[in-house]
DRENDO-1510 file (C-alpha; in Angstrom, 1 decimal, always signed):
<recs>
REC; n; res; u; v; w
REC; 1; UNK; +150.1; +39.2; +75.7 .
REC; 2; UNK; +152.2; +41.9; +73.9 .
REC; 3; UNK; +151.6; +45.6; +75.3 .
REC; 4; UNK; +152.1; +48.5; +74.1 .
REC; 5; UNK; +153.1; +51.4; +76.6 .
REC; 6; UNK; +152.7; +54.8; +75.4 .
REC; 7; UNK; +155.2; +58.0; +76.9 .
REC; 8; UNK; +158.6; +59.2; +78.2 .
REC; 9; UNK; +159.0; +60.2; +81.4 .
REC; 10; UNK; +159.6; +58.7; +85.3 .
REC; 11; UNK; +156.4; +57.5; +85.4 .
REC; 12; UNK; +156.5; +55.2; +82.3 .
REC; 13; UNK; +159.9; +53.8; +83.3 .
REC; 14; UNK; +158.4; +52.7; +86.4 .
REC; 15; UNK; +155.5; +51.5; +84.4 .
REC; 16; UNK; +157.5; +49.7; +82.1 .
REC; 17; UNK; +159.7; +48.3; +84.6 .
REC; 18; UNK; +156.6; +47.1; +86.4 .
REC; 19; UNK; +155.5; +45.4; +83.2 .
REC; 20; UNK; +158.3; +44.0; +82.2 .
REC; 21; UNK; +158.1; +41.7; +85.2 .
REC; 22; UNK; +154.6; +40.4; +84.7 .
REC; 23; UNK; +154.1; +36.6; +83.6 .
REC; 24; UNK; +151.7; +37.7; +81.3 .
REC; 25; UNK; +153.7; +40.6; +79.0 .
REC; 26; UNK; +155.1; +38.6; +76.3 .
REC; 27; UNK; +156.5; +41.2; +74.6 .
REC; 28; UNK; +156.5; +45.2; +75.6 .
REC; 29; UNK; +157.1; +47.8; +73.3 .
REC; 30; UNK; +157.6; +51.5; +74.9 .
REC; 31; UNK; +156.9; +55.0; +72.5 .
REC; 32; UNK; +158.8; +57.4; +72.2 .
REC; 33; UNK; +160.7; +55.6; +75.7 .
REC; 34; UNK; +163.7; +56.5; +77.0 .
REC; 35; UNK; +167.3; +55.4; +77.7 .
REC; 36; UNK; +165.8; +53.6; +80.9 .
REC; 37; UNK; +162.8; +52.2; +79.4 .
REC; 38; UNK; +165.0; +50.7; +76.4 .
REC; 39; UNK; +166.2; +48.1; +79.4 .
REC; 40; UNK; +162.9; +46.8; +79.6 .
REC; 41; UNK; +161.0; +47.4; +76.2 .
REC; 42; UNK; +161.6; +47.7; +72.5 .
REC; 43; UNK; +161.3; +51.0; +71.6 .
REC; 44; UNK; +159.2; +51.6; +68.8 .
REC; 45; UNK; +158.3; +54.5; +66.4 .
REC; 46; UNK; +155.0; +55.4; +67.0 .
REC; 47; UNK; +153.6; +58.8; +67.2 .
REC; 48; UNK; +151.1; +58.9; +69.9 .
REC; 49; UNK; +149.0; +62.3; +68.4 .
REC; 50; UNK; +149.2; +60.0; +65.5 .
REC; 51; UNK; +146.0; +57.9; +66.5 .
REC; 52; UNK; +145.3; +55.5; +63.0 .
REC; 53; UNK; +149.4; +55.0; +62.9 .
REC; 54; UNK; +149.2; +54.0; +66.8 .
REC; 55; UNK; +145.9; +52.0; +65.6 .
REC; 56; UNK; +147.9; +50.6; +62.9 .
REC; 57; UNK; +150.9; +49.1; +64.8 .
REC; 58; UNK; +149.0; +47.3; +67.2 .
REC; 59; UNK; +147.4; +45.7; +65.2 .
REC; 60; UNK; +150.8; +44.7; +62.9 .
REC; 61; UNK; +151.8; +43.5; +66.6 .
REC; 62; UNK; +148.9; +41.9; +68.2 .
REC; 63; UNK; +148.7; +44.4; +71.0 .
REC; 64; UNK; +146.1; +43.2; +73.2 .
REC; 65; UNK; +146.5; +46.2; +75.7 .
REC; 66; UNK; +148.0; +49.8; +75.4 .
REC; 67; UNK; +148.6; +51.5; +78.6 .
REC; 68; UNK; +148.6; +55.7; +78.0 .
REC; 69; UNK; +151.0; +57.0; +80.4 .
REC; 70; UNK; +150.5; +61.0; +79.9 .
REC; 71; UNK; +147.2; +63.0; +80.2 .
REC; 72; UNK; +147.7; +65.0; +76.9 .
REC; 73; UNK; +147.1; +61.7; +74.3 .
REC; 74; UNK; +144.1; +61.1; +77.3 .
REC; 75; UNK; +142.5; +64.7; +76.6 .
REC; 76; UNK; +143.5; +63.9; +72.9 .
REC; 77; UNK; +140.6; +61.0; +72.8 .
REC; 78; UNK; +143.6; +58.2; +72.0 .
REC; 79; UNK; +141.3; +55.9; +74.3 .
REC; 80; UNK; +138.5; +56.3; +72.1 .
REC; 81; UNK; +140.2; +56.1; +69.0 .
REC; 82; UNK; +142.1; +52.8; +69.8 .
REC; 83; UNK; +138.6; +51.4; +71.7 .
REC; 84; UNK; +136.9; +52.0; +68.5 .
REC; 85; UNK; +139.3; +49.6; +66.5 .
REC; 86; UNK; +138.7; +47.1; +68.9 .
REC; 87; UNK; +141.9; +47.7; +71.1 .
REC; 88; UNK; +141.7; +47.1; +74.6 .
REC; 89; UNK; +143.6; +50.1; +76.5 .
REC; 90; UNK; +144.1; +51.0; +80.1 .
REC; 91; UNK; +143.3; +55.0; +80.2 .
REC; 92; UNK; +140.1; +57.1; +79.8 .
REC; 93; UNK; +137.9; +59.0; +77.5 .
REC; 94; UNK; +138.2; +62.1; +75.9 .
REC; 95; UNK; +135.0; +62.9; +77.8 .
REC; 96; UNK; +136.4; +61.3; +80.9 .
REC; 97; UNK; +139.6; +62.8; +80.9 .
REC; 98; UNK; +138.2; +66.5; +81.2 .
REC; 99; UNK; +138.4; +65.7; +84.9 .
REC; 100; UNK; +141.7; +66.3; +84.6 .
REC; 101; UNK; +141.6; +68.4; +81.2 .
REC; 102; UNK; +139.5; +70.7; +83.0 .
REC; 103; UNK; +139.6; +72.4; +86.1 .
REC; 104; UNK; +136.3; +74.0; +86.1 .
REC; 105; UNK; +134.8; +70.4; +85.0 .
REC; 106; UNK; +135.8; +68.9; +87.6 .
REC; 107; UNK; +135.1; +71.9; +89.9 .
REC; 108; UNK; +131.2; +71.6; +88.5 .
REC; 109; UNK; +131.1; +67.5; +88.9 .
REC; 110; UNK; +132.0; +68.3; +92.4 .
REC; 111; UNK; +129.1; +70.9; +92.6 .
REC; 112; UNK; +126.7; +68.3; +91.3 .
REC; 113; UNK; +127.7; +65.5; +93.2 .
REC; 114; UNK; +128.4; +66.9; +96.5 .
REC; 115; UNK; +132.0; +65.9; +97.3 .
REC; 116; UNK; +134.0; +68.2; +99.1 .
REC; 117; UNK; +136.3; +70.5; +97.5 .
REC; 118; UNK; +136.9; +74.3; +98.1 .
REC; 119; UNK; +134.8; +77.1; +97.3 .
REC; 120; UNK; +135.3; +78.5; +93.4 .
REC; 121; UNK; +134.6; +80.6; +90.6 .
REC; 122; UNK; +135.0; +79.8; +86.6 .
REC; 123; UNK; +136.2; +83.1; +84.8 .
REC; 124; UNK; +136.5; +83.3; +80.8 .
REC; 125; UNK; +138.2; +87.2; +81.0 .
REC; 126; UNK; +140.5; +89.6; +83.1 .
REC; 127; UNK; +137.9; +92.0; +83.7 .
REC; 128; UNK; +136.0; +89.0; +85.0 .
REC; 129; UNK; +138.5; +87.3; +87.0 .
REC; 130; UNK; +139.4; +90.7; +89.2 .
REC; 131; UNK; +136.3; +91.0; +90.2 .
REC; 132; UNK; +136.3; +87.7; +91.1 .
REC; 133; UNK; +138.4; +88.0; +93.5 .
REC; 134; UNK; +136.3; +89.8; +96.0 .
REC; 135; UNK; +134.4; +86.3; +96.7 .
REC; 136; UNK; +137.8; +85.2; +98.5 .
REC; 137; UNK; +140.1; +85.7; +101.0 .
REC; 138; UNK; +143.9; +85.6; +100.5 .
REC; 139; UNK; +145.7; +83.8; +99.7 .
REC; 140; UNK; +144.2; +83.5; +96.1 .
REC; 141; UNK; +144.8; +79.8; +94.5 .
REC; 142; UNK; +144.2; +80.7; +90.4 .
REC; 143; UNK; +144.4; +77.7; +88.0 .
REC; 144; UNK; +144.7; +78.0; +84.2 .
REC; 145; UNK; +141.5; +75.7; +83.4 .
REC; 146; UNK; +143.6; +73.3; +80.9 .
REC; 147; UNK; +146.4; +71.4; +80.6 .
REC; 148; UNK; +149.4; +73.2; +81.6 .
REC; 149; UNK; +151.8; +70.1; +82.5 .
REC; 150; UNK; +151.8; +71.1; +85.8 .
REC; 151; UNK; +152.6; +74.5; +86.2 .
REC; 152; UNK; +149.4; +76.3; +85.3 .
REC; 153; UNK; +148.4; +76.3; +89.4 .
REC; 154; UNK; +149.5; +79.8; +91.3 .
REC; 155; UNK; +149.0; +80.4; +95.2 .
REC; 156; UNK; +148.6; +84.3; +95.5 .
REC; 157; UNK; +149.5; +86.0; +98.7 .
REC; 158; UNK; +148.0; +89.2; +98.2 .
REC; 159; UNK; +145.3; +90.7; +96.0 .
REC; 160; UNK; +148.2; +92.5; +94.0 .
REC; 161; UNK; +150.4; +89.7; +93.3 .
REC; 162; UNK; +146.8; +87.9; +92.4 .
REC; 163; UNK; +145.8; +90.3; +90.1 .
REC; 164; UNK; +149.2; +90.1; +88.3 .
REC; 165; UNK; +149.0; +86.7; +87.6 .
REC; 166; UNK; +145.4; +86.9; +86.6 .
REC; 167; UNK; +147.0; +89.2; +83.8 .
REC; 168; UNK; +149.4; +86.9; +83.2 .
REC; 169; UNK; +147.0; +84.1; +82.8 .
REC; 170; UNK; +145.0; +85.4; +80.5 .
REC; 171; UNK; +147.8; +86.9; +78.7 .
REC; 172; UNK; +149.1; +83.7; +77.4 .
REC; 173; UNK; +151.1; +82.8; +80.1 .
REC; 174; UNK; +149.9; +78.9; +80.0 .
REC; 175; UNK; +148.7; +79.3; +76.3 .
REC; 176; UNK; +145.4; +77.7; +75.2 .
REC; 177; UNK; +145.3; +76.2; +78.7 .
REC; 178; UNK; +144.7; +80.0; +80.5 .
REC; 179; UNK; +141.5; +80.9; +78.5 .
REC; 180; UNK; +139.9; +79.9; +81.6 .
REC; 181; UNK; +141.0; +80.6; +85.0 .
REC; 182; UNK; +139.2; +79.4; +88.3 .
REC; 183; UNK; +139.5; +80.6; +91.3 .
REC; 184; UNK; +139.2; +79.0; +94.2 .
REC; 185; UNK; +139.3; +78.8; +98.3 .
REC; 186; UNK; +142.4; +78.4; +99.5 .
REC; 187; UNK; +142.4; +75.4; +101.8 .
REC; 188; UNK; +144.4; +74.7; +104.7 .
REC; 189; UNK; +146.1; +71.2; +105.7 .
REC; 190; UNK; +148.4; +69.1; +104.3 .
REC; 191; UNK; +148.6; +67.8; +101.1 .
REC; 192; UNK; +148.0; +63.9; +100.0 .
REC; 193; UNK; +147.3; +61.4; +97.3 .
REC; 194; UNK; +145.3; +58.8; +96.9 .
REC; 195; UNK; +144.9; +56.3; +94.2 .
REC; 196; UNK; +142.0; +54.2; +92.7 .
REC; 197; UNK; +141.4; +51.9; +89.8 .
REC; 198; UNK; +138.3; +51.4; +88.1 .
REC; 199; UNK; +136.5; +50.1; +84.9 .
REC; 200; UNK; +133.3; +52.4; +85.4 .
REC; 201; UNK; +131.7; +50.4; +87.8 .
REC; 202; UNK; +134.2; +48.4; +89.8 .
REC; 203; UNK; +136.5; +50.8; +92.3 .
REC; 204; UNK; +140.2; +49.2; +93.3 .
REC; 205; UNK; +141.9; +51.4; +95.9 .
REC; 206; UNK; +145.2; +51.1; +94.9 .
REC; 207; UNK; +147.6; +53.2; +97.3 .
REC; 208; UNK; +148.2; +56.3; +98.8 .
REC; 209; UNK; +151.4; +58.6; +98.9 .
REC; 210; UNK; +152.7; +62.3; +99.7 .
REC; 211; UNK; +155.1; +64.5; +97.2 .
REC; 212; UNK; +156.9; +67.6; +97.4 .
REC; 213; UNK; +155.9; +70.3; +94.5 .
REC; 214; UNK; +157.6; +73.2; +95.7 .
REC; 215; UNK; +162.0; +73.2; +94.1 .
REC; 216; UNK; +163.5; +74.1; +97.6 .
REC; 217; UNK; +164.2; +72.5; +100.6 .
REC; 218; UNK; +161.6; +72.6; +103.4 .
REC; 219; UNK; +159.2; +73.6; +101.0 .
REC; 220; UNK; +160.0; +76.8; +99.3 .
REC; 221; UNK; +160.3; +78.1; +96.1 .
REC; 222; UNK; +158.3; +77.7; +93.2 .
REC; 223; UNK; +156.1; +75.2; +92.3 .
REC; 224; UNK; +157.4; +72.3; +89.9 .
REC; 225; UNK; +156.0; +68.8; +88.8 .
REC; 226; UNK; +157.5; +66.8; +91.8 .
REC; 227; UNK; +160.8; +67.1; +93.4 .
REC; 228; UNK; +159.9; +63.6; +95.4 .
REC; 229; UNK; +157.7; +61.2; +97.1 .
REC; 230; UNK; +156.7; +58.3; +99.1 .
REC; 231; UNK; +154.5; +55.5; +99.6 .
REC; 232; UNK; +152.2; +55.0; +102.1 .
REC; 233; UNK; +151.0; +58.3; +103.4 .
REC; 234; UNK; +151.0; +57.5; +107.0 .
REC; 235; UNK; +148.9; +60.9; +107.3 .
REC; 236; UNK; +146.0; +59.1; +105.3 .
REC; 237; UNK; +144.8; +56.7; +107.8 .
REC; 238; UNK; +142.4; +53.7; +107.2 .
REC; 239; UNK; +139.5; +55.8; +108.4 .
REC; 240; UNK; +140.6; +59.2; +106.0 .
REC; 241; UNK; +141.4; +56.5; +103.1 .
REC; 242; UNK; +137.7; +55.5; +103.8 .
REC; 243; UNK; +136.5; +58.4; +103.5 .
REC; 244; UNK; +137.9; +59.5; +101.0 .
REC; 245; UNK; +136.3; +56.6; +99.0 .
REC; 246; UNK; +132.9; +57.0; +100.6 .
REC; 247; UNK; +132.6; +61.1; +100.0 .
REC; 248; UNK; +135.1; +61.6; +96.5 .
REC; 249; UNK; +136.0; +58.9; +94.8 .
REC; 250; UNK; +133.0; +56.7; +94.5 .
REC; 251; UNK; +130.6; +60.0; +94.1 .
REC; 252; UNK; +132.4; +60.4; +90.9 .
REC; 253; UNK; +132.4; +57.0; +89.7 .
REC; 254; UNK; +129.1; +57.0; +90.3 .
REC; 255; UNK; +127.9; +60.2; +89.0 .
REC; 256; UNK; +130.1; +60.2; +85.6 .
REC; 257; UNK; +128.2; +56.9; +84.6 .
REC; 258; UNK; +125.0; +58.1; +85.5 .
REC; 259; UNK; +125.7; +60.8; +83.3 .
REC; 260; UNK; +127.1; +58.8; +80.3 .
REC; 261; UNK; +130.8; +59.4; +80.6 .
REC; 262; UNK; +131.9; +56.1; +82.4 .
REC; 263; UNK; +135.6; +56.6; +84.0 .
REC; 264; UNK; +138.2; +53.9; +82.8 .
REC; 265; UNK; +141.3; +54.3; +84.1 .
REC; 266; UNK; +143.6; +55.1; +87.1 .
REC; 267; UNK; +141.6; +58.1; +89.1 .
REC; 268; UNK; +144.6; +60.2; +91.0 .
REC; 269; UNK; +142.6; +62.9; +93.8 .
REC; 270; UNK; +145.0; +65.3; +95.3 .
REC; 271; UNK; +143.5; +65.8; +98.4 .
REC; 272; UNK; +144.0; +68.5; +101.0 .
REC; 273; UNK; +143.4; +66.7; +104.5 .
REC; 274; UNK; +141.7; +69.8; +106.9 .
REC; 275; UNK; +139.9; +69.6; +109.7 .
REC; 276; UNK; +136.6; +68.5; +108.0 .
REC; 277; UNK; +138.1; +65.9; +106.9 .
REC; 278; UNK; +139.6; +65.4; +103.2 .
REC; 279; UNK; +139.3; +67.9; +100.0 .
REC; 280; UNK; +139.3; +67.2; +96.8 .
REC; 281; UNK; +141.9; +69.7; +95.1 .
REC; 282; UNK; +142.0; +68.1; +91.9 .
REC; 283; UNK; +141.6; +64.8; +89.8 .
REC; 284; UNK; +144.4; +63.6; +87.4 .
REC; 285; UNK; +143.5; +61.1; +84.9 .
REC; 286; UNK; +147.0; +59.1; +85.0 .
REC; 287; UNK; +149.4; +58.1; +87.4 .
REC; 288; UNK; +151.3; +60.5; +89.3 .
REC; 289; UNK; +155.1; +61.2; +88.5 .
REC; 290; UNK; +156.9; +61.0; +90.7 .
REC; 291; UNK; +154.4; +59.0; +92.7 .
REC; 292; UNK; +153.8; +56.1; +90.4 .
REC; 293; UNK; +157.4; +55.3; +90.8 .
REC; 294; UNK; +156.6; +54.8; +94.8 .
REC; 295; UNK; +153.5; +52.8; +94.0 .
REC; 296; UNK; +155.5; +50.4; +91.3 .
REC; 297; UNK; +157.6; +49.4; +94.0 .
REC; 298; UNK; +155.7; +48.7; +96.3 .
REC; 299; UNK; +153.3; +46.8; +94.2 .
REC; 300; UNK; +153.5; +43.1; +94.4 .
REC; 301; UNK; +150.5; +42.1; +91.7 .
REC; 302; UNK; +150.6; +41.2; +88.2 .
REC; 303; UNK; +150.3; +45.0; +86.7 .
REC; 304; UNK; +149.3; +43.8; +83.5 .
REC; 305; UNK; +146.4; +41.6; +84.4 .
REC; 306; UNK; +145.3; +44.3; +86.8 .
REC; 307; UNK; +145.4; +47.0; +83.7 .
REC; 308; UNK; +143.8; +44.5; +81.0 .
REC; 309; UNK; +140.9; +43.6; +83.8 .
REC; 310; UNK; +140.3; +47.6; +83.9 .
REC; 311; UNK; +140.5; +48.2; +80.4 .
REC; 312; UNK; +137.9; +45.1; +79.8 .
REC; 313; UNK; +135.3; +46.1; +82.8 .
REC; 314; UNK; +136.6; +43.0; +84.2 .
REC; 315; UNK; +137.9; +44.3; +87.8 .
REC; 316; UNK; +135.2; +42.8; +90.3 .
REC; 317; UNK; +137.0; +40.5; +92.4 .
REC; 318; UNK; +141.1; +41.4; +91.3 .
REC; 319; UNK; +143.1; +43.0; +94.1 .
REC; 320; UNK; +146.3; +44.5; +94.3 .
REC; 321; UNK; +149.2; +44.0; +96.4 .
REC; 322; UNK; +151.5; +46.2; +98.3 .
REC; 323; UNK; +154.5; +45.7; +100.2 .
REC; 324; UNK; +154.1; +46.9; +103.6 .
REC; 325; UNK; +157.5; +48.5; +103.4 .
REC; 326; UNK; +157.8; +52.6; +102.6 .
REC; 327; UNK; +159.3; +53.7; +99.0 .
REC; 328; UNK; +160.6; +57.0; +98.4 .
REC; 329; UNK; +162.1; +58.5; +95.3 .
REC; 330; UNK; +164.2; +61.8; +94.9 .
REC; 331; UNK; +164.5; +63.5; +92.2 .
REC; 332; UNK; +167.4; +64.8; +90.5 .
REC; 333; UNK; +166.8; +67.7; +88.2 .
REC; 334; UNK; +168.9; +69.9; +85.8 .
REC; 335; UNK; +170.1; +73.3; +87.2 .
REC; 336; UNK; +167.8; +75.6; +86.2 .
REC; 337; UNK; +164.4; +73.5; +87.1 .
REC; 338; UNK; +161.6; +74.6; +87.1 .
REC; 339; UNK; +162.9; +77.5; +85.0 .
REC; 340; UNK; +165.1; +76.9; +82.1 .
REC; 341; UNK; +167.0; +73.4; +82.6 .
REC; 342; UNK; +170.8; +72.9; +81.7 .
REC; 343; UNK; +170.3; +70.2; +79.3 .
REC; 344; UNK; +173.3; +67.9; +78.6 .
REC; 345; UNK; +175.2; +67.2; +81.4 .
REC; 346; UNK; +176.8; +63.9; +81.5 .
REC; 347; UNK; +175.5; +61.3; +84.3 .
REC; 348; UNK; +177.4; +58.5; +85.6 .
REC; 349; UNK; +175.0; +56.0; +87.6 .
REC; 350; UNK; +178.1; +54.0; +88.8 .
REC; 351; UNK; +176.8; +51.2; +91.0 .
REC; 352; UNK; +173.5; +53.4; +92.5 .
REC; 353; UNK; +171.6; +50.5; +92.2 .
REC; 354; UNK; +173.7; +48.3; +94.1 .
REC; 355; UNK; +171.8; +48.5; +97.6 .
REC; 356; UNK; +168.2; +47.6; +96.4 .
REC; 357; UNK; +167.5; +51.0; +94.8 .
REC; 358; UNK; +166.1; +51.6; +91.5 .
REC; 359; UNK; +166.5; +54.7; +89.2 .
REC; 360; UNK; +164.0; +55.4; +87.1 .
REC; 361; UNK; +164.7; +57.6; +83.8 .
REC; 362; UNK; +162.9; +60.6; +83.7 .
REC; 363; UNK; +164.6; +63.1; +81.2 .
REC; 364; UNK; +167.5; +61.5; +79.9 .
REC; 365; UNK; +169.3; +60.9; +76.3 .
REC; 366; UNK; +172.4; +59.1; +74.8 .
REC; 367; UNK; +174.5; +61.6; +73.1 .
REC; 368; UNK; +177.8; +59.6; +71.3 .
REC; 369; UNK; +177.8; +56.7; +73.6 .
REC; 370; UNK; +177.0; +58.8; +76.9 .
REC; 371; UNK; +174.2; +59.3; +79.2 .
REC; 372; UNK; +173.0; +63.2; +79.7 .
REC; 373; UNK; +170.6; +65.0; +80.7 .
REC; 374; UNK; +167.7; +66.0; +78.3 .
REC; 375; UNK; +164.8; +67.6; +80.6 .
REC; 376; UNK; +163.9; +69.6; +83.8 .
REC; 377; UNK; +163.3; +66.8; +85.8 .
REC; 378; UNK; +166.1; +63.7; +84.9 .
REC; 379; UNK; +166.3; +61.0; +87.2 .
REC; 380; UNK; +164.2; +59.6; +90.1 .
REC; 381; UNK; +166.0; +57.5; +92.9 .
REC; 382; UNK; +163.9; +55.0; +94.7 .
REC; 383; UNK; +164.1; +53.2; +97.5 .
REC; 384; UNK; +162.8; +51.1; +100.2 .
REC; 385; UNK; +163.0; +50.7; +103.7 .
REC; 386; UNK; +161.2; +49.9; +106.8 .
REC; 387; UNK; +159.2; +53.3; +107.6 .
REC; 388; UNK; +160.0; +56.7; +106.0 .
REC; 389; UNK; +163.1; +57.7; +107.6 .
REC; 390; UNK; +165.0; +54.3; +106.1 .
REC; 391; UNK; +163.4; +54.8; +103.2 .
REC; 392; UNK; +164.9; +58.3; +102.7 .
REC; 393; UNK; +168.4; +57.1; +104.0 .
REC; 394; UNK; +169.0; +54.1; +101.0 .
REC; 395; UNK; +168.0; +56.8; +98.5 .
REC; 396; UNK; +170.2; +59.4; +99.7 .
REC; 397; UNK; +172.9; +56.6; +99.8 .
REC; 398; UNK; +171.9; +55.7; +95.8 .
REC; 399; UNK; +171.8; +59.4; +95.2 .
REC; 400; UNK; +175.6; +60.1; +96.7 .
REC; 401; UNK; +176.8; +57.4; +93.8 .
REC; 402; UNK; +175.7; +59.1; +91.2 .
REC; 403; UNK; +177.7; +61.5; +89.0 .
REC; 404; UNK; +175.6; +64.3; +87.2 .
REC; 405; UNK; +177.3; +67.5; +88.0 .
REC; 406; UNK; +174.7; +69.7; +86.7 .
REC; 407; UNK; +171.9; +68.3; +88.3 .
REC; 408; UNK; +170.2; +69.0; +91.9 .
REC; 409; UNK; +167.9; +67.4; +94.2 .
REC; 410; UNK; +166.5; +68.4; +97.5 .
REC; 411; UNK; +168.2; +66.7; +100.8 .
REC; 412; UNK; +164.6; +66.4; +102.7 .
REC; 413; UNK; +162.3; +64.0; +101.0 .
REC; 414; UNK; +160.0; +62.8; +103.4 .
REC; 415; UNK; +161.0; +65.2; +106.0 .
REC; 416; UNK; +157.6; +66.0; +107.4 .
REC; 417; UNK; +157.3; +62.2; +108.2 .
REC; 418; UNK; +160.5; +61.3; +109.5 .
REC; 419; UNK; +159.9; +64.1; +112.2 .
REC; 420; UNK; +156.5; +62.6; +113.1 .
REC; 421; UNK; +158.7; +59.3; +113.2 .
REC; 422; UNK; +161.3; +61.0; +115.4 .
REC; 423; UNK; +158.2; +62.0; +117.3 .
</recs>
């Protein structure tokens, strides 16, 4: 089967990687790719806002699956487009991927379905917004109701500094994305993610994992798209993993194809684990970066077959496999992340992959023969081990042999485990 996989980043080099080894990928073409991905798929030139040209080339090269990597070709309708020429693809509708297109969306599914999530309030205007406000206690959590790759979520302390967002919000801050804002309850726990596949009827758990949003060590800082993660999330135990299937994820499932927008895809829940038990604090429609690149190496199944079964509501009765062994990855951005990054900067990976560890490309070009940096967030250095704390010591040991002076990466990955490890 040849495959076409759509995307750029971390998470389609694990992807890629991950496909590359599956008996049944014959051939796997990548688009746009990446330095990394170009190791294990033929980089073609496809556009993928260009829907009848992607249409087009897979049908030049008998692509029987395309796997969508970002969300923006998701909320774009691609799935629809390439369904409609009779293209099997692993990803979801336009209509379906508004549960990650759209905060309020998903904040009104929730409302409909009964699934537990905080408390919230969709705005359309400043005016609006402010007054809001008054419904909630600080801190204030605002989200730009769009796509805003990432960024578009701010956690308030005080009604000033909520108010001043608010303003920047709907002053363009996040563009098109920030026409809505909602507000919601801030909720208190810890974060974690949990994955599942489906093909609209069939649900596939399919791993759990923690991250670490905020740029500075033990948490601080702004907010960014990942600075690192690992897989399993001790924290989601069999009983929380249950139910967060019983209470969030099958709800959904159920209720979108009851109303006439079945979900295809990967579902991703952010979940906020308090003492009622988990909180949904958002869906994403694709994998998460960096936690796909966790899940890809733990996973032992054919990913291809596991994707086409998906894509072809063929998914009763597949399984997938995970090591029992932790992964973590750390990411190593350019100076200036989440800001303005220092694009450029040579990298030397030396032998960082000597000890079992894997580094996936996340923001990287070739410039006259050399590897440099071209992003905020550039490489992502994975690992395994036993539990957490070994986990985080072979990347650390990866990271050390890497030369990219203009890039960072924060030294404590993991850190909330390994001091429940230490115990």
């Amino acid at each position: 089967m040849n495959i076409l996989l759509l995307g750029s980043g971390g998470r389609e080099h694990a992807l890629a990687w991950k496909l590359a080894q599956s008996p049944s990928a014959t051939k796997l073409y990548a688009a746009p790719g990446n330095p990394g991905i170009a190791e294990c798929a033929e980089i073609a030139s496809v556009d993928a806002a260009d829907h009848a040209g992607v249409a087009d080339f897979c049908k030049a090269h008998d692509i029987g699956l395309v796997v969508i990597g970002p969300e923006a070709p998701l909320v774009d309708g691609l799935a629809d487009s390439l369904r409609a020429a009779g293209i099997p693809v692993f990803g979801p509708s336009k209509a379906a991927a508004q549960l990650e297109g759209s905060k309020g969306f998903t904040k009104d599914l929730c409302a409909r379905a009964n699934i537990p999530t905080g408390g919230y309030v969709r705005t359309t205007s400043l005016d609006e917004a402010k007054a809001a406000l008054d419904r909630f206690d600080a801190p204030y959590v605002l989200k730009a109701d769009g796509l805003a790759a990432g960024k578009g979520v701010v956690i308030a302390p005080t009604r000033e500094e909520a108010e001043a967002a608010l303003a920047d919000m709907f002053g363009g801050q996040f563009g098109a994305a920030g026409a809505e804002v909602v507000i919601e309850e801030f909720l208190e726990g810890e974060e974690a993610s949990f994955f599942a596949l489906t093909d609209g009827e069939t649900i596939l758990p399919f791993g759990t994992a923690q991250d670490h949003k905020r740029v500075g060590e033990g948490d601080v800082g702004p907010n960014t798209g990942g600075m690192g993660a690992y897989s399993p999330a001790p924290v989601l135990t069999l009983e929380l993993q249950q139910r967060t299937m019983d209470e969030i994820i099958r709800p959904t499932v159920e209720t979108m194809r009851a109303e006439g927008i079945p979900y295809s895809g990967v579902l991703y829940a952010g979940l906020m684990l308090t003492t009622d038990g988990p909180k949904l604090i958002e869906y994403n429609c694709r994998f998460g970066d960096p936690e796909c690149q966790v899940l890809m190496m733990r996973l032992e199944s054919d990913l291809a077959q596991i994707m086409l079964a998906c894509a072809k509501g063929e998914l009763a009765g597949v399984e997938g496999a995970f090591s029992d062994k932790t992964a973590l990855t750390v990411v190593m951005a350019a100076k200036g992340y989440p800001g303005t990054p220092e694009k450029g900067g040579a990298i030397d990976l030396g032998d960082a992959e000597a000890g079992g560890a894997k580094v996936f490309h996340a923001g990287t070009a070739i410039k006259d023969g050399q590897l440099v940096a071209n992003g905020g967030r550039v490489l992502n250095v994975t690992a395994m081990g036993a539990n957490v704390t070994e986990a985080q010591a072979a990347a650390y040991e990866a990271v050390e042999r890497i030369g990219f002076a203009s890039g960072f990466c924060r030294r404590d990955i993991g850190w909330r485990e390994v001091e429940r490890e230490r115990g």
